[in-house]
Z-matrix of the N, CA and C atoms (Angstrom, degrees):
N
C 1 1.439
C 2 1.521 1 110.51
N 3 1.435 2 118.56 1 45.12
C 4 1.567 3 112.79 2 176.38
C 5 1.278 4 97.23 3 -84.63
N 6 1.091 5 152.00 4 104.26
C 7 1.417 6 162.28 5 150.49
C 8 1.583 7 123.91 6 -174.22
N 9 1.467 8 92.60 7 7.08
C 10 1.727 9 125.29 8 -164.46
C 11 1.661 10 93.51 9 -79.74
N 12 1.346 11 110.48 10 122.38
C 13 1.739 12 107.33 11 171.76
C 14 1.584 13 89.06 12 -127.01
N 15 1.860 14 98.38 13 133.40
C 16 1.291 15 107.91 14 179.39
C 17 1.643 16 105.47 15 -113.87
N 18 1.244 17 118.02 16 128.78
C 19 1.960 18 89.60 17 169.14
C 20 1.556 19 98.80 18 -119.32
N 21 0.971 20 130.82 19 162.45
C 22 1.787 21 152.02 20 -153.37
C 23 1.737 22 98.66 21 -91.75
N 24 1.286 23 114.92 22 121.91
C 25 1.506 24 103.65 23 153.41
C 26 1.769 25 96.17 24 -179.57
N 27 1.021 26 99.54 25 148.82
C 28 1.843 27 115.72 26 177.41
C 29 1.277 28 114.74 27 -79.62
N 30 1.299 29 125.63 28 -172.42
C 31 1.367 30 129.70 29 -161.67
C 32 1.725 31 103.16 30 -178.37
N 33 1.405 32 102.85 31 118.63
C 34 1.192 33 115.95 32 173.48
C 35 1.912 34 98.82 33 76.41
N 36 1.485 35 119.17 34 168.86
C 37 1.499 36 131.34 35 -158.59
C 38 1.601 37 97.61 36 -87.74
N 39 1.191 38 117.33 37 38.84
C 40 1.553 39 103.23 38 -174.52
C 41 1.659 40 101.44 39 -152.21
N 42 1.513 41 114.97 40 149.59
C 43 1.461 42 121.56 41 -168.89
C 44 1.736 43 97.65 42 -77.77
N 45 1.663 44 109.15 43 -27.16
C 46 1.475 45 114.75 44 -177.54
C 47 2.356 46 120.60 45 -36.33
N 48 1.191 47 98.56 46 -47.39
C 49 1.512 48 111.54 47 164.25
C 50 0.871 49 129.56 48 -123.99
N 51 1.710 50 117.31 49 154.68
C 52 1.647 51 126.10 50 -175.94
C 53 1.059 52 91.16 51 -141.27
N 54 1.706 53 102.99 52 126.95
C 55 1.993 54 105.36 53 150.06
C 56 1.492 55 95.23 54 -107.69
N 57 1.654 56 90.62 55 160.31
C 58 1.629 57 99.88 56 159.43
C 59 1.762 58 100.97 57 -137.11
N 60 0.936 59 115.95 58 168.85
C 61 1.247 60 122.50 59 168.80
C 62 1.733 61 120.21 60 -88.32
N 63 1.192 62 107.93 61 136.44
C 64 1.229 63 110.07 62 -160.28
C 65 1.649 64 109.13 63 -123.47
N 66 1.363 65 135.07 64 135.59
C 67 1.049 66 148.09 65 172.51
C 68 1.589 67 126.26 66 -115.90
N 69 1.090 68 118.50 67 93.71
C 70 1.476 69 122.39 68 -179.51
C 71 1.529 70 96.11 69 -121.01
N 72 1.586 71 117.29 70 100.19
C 73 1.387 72 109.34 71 167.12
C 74 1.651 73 137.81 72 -62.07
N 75 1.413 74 111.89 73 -22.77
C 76 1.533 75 121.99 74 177.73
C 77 1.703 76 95.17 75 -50.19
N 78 1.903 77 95.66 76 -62.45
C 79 2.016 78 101.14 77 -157.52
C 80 1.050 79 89.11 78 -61.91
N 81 1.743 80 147.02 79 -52.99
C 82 1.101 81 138.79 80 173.89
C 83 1.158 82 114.23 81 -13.26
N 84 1.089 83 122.62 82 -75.51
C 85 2.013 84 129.98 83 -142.36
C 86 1.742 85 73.39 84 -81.97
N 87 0.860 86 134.83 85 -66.89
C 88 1.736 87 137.23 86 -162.41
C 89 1.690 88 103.41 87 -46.89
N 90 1.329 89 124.68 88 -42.69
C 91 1.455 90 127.72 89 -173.23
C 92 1.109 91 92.68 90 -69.72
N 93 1.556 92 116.90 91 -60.56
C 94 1.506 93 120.12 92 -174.16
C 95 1.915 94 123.61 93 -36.03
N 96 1.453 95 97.62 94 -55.22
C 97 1.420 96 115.29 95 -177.96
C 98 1.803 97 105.28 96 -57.14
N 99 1.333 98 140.89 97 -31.08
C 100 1.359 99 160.84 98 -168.58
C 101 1.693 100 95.18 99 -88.70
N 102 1.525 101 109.65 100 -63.85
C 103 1.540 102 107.97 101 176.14
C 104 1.735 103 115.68 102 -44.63
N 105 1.660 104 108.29 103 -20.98
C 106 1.671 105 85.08 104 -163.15
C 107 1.396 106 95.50 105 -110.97
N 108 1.433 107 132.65 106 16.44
C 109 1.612 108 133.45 107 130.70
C 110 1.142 109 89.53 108 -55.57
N 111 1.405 110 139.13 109 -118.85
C 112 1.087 111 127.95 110 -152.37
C 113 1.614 112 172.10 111 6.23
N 114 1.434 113 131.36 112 155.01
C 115 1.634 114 91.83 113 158.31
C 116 1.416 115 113.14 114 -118.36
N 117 1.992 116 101.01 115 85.36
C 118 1.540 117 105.98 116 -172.18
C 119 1.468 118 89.19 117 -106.76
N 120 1.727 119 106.72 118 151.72
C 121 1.951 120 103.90 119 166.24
C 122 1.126 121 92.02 120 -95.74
N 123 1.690 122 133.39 121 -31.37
C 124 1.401 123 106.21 122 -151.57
C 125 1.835 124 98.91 123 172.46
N 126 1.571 125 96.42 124 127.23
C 127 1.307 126 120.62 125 -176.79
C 128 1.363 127 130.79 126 -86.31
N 129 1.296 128 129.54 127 159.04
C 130 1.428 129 120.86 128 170.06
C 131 1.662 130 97.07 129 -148.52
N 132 1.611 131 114.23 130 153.80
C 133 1.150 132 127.17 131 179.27
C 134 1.451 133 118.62 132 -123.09
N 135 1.556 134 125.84 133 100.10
C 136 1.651 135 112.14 134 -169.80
C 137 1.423 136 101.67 135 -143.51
N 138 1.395 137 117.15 136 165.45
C 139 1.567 138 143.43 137 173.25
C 140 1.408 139 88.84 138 -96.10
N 141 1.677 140 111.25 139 121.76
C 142 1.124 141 131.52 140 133.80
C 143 1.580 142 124.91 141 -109.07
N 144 1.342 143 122.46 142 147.53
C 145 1.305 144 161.18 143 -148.22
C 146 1.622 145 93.59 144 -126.92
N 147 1.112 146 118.93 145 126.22
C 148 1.561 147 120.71 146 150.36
C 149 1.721 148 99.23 147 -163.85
N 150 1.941 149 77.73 148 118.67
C 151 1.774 150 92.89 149 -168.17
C 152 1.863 151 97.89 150 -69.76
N 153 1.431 152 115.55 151 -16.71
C 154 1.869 153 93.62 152 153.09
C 155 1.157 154 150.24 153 -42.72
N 156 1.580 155 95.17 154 -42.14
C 157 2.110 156 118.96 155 170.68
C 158 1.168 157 100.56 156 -70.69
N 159 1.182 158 112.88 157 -22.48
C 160 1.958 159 108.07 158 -154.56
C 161 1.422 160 127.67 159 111.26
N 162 1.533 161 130.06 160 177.28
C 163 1.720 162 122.91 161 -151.04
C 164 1.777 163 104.49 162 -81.63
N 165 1.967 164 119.40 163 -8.55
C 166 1.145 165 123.31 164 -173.17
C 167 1.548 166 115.27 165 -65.58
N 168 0.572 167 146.51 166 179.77
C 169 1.841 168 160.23 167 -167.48
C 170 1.884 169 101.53 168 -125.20
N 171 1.214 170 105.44 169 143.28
C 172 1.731 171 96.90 170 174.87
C 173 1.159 172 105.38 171 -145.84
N 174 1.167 173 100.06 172 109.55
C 175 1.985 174 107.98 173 166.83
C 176 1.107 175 115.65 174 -8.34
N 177 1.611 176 154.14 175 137.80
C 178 1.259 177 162.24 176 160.54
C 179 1.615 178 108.80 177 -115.67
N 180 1.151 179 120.90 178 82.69
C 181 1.662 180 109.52 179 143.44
C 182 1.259 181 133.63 180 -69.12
N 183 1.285 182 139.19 181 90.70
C 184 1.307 183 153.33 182 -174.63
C 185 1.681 184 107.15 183 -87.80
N 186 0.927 185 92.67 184 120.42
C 187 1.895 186 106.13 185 -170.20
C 188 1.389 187 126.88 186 -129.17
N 189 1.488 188 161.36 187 72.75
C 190 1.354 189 153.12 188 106.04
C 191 1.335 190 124.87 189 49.69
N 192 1.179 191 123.04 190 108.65
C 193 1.666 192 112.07 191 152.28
C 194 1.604 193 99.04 192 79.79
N 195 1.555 194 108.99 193 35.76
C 196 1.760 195 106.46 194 176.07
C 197 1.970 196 101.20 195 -115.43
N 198 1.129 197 102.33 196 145.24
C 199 1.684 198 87.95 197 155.03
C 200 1.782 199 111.18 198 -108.79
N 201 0.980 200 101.78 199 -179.40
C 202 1.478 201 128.80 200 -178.94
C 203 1.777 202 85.81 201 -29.67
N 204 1.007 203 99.90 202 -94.38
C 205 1.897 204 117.46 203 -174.75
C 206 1.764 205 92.94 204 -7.37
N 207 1.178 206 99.26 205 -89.52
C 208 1.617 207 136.09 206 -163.30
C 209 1.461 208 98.21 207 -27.83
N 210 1.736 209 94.47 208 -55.14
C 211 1.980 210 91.63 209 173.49
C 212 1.539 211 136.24 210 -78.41
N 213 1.826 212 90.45 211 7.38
C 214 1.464 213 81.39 212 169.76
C 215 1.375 214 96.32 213 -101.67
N 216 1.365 215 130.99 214 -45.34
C 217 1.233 216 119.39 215 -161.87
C 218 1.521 217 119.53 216 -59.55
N 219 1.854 218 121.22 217 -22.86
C 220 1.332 219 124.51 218 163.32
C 221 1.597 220 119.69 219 -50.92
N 222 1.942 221 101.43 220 -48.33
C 223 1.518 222 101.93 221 165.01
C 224 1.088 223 128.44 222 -37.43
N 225 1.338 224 108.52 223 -56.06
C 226 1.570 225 122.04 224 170.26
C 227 1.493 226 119.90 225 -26.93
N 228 1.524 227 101.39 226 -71.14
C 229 1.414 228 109.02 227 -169.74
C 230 1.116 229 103.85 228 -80.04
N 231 1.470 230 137.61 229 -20.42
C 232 1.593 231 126.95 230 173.59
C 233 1.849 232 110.62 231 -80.78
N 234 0.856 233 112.60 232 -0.36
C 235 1.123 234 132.78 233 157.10
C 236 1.871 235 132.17 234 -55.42
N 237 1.759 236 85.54 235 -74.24
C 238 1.648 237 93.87 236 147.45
C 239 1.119 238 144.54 237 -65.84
N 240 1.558 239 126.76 238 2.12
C 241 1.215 240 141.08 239 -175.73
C 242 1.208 241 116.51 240 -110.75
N 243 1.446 242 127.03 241 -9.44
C 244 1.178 243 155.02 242 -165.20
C 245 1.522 244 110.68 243 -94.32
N 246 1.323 245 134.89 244 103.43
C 247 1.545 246 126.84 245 155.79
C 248 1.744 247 105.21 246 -35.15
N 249 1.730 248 116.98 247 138.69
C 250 1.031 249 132.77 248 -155.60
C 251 2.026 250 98.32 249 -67.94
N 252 1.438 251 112.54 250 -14.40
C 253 1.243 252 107.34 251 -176.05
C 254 1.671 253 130.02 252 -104.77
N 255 1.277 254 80.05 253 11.40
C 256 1.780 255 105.14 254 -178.37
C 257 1.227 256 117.08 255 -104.86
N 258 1.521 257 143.48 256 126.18
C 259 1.638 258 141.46 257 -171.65
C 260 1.232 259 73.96 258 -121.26
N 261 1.637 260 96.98 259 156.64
C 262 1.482 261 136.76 260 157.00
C 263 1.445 262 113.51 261 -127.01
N 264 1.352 263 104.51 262 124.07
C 265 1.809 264 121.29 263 172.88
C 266 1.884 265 87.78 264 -60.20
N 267 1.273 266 110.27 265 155.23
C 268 1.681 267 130.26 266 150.66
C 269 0.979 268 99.69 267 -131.46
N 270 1.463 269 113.77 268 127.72
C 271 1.761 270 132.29 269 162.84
C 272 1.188 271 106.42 270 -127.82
N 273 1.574 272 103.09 271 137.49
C 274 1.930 273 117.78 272 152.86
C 275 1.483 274 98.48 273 -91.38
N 276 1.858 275 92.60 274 120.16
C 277 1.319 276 116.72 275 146.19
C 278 1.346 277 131.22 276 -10.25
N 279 1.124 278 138.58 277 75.00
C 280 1.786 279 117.87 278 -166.00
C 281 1.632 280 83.24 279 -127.69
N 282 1.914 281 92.62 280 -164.70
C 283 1.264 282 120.74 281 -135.79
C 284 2.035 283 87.07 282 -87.21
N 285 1.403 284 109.08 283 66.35
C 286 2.249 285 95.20 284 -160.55
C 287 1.386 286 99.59 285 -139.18
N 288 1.469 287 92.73 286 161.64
C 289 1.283 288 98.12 287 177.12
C 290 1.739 289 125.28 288 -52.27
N 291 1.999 290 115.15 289 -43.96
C 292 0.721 291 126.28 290 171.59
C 293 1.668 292 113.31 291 -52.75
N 294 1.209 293 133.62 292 -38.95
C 295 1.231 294 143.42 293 -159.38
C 296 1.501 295 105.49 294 -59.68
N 297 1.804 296 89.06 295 -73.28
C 298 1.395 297 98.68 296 -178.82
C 299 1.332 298 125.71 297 -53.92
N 300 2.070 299 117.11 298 -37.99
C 301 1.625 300 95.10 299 157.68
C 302 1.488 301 130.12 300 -39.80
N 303 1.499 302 118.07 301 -54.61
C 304 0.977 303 119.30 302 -164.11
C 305 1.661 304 112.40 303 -41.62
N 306 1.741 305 99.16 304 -54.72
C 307 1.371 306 109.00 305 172.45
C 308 1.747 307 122.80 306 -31.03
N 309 1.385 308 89.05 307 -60.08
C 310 1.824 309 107.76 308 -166.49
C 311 1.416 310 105.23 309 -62.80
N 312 1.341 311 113.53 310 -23.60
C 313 2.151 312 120.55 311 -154.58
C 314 1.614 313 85.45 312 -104.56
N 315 1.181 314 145.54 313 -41.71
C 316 1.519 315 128.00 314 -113.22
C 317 1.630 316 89.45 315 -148.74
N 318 1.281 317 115.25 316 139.66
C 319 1.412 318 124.02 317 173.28
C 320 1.426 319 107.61 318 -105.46
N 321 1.426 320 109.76 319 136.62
C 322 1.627 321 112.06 320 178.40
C 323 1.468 322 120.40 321 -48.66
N 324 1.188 323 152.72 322 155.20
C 325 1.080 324 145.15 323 177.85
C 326 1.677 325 114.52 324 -117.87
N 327 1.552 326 98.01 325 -11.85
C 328 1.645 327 125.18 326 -163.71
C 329 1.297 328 105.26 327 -140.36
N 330 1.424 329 111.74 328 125.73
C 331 1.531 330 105.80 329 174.54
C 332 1.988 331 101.58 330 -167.23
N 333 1.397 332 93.12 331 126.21
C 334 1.380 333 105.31 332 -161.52
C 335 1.264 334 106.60 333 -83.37
């Protein structure tokens, strides 16, 4: 993942989590290409931190305009694209605290 740009910033009133926004153009264009099977409007790519899991960082795909189906079958294929030692969170966008960081911190990378 040398092409990985991380930049620093928290989320929500507590030291407990950190997102940052994350840019890896390869998984990019590859998520992207999977998103437009789909019925995604629009992607986001970030490092979350939650000193609950522990001190590691965890991929966040945050995604729009998917149903149930749609988000498994993206799992799927983000799955295969993935070195076997790397997880990625999938989230629908909803009405949360986490959400709206994502929104406010993170620029779409995908948008249908």
């Amino acid at each position: 993942m040398s092409d990985t740009c991380v930049q620093s910033g928290t989320y929500a009133d507590t030291g407990e989590m950190a997102l940052a926004p994350l840019q890896h153009p390869p998984l990019q264009e590859a998520i992207s290409a999977a998103c437009d099977k789909l019925p995604i409007s629009v992607a986001y790519l970030a490092a979350l931190r939650d000193s609950a899991l522990g001190p590691q960082p965890r991929l966040l795909l945050a995604v729009s305009g998917s149903t149930t189906n749609s988000q498994r079958r993206l799992a799927a294929l983000v799955a295969q694209m993935l070195p076997e030692e790397l997880e990625m969170d999938l989230i629908e966008l909803a009405d949360d605290s986490l959400s709206d960081a994502v929104r406010a911190r993170c620029e779409p990378f995908y948008s249908a």
